[in-house]
C-alpha positions in Angstrom: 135.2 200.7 108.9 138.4 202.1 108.7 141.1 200.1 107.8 143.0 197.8 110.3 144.9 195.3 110.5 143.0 192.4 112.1 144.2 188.9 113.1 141.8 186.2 114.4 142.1 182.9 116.9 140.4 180.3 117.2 141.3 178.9 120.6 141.4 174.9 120.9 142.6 172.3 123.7 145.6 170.9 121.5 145.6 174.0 118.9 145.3 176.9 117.8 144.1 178.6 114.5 145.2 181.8 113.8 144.0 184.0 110.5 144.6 187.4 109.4 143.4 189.9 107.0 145.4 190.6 103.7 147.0 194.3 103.2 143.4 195.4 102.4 141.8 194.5 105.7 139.3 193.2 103.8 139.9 189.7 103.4 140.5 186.9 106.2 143.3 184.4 105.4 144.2 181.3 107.2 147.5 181.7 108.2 148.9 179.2 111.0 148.2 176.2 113.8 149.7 176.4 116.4 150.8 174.0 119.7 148.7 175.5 122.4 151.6 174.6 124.3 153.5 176.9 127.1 155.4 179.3 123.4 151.5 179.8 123.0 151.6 183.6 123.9 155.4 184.3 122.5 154.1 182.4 119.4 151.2 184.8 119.2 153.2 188.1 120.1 155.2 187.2 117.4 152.6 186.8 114.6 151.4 190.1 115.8 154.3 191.9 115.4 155.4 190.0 112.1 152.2 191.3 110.7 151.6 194.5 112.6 148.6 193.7 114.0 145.8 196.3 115.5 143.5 194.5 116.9 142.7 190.7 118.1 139.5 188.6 117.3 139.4 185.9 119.4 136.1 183.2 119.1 134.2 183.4 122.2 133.2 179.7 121.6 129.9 179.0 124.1 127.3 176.2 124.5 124.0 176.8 122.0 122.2 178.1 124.7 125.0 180.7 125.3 126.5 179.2 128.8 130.1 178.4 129.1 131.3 175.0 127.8 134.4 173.4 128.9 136.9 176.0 127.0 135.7 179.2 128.0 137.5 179.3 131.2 141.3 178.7 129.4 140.0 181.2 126.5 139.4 184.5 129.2 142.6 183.3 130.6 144.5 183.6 127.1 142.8 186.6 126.6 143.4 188.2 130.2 146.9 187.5 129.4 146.9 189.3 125.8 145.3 192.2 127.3 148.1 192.1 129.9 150.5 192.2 127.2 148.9 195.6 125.3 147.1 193.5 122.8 143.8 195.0 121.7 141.4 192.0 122.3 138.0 191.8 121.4 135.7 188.6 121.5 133.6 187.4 119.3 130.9 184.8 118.8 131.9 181.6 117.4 129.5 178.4 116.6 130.8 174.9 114.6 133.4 177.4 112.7 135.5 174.1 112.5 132.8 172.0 111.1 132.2 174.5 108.8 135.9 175.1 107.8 135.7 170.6 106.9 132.6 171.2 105.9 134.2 173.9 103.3 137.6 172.5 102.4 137.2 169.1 104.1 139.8 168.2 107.1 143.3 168.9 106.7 146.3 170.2 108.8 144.8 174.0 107.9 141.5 173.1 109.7 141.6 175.5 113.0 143.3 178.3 110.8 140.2 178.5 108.1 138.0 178.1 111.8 139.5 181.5 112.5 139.3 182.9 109.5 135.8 182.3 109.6 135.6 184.0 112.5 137.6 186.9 111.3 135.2 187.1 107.9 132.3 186.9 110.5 133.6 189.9 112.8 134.0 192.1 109.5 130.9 191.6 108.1 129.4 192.4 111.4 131.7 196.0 112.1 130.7 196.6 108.2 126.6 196.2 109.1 127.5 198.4 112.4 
C-alpha cells in the first residue's frame, strides 16, 4: 500500500477517539478525545487539516451478529456529513476495541483514542493482506 496519511475515529455517545498514523503511515498513534458535542465536525476538520489527512477510518461499530446497535444511526450521520465536507471516508469493522484498549493499557483519559488506533492498526493490516 502506498503511503497515506490515515487518521481513525472511534465514534462514541459522549466521545470521541481520534488516532493517526505517524509520518511513515505505518504506525497508528492515539492522538485525541474529543466532546462529541455540536464543534464535533470543526474539531475533526481541523485535525485533518493540522495533519494533512488522506483518508478517514471510521469504526463501523455493529451488534456480534452484524445488525445495527444503538450508535450506528448517529455514526452514518457523522460520516454523511464528512463525506459532505470532501473527506475521504471509509468504514471499517470495529468489535470491543475499547475493552481492548483497557484491556491493553488499562482505563485512562486516552481510552477512546487507543480504541481508534486500534482500529487504524486493524484497517492497515487488512489493506497490507489485500
Amino acid at each position: 500500500m502506498p503511503y497515506m496519511k490515515l487518521m481513525a475515529v472511534d465514534y462514541g455517545a459522549k466521545r470521541v477517539g481520534v488516532a493517526s498514523t505517524d509520518d511513515s503511515g505505518e504506525f497508528a498513534l492515539p492522538r485525541v478525545v474529543l466532546s462529541n458535542d455540536e464543534n464535533l465536525i470543526d474539531n475533526i476538520l481541523r485535525q485533518i487539516n493540522d495533519e494533512k489527512i488522506e483518508r478517514v477510518v471510521v469504526g463501523d461499530s455493529k451488534n456480534l451478529d452484524g445488525t445495527p446497535n444503538m450508535i450506528s444511526k448517529d455514526i452514518t450521520t457523522f460520516v454523511e456529513e464528512l463525506r459532505t465536507k470532501n473527506i475521504e471516508v471509509v468504514m471499517h469493522p470495529e468489535v470491543y476495541t475499547s475493552m481492548e484498549a483497557d484491556r491493553l493499557q488499562g482505563q485512562n483519559d486516552m481510552r477512546d483514542a487507543s480504541a481508534a488506533a486500534l482500529i487504524l492498526k486493524s484497517y492497515i493490516d487488512n489493506q497490507k493482506n489485500k
